[in-house]
N, C-alpha and C positions, 0 to 999 in steps of 0.2 A: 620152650623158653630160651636156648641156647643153642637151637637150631640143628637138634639130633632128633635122625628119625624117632620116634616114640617104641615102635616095634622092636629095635634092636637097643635103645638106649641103656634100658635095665642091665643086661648083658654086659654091654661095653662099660659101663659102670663100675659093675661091677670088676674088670679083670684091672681097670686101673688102682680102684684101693688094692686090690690084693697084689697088686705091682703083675702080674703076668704082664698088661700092657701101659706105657704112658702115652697119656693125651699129647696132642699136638698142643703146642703152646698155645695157639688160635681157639683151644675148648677153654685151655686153662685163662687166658683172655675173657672170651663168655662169660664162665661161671667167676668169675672175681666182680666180674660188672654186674651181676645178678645179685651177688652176695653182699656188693658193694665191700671190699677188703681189694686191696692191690694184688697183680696177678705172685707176684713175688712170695707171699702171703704161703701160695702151696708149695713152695718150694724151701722153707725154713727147713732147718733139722732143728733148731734150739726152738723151743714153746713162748721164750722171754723176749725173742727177736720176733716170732709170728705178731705177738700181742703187742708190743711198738709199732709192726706197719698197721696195724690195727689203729692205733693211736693216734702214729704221723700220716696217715691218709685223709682224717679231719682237719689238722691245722693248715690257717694261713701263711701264706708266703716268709712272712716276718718271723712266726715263732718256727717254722720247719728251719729258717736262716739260723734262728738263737738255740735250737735242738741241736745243727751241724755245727757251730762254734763252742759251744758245751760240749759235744761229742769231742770233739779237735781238742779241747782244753783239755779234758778228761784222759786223753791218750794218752799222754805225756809227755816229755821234753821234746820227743823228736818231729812235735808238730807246736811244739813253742815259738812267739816271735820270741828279737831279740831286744827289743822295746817294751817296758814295761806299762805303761799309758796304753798305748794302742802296736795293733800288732796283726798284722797280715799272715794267713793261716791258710795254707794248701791243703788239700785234701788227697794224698798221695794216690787213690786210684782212679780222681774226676779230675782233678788237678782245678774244681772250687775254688775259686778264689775268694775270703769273707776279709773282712774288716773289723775288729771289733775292738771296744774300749773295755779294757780289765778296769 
């Protein structure tokens, strides 16, 4: 299904949950598209951020837009415009650029 031999697949399987080895990103790639959840997904440590990209891999363009502007709002001041009406908002580690009307 994700393009591992069948014979040794169990094995490698298993050394990856038990962490002895990690997959190549290109497995964790695979199984995300199989599982349909983003590859990012196995790499959470918090349970609350895995079940978001869970969430934000269904929505459309617009609400993922209004999710990152609510997230930026939500941060605090130091991603505040300085325009109350409307207000241009970076997203300091894509450097995003949204627009949005408060």
């Amino acid at each position: 299904m994700i393009g591992m031999d069948e014979g040794s697949s169990s094995a490698r399987m298993s050394r990856y949950e038990t962490g002895a080895h990690e997959p190549p990103f290109s497995i964790a790639e695979r199984l995300a598209s199989v599982l349909k959840v983003p590859a990012a997904y196995f790499y959470c440590d918090d349970d609350r951020l895995a079940e978001f990209l869970i969430c934000y891999v269904v929505l459309g363009e617009f609400q993922k837009n209004q999710v990152l502007a609510l997230t930026l709002e939500l941060s605090g001041p130091a991603f505040a415009g300085s325009d109350s009406s409307t207000s241009s908002t970076t997203c300091p580690t894509t450097d995003a650029k949204l627009s949005h009307k408060s």
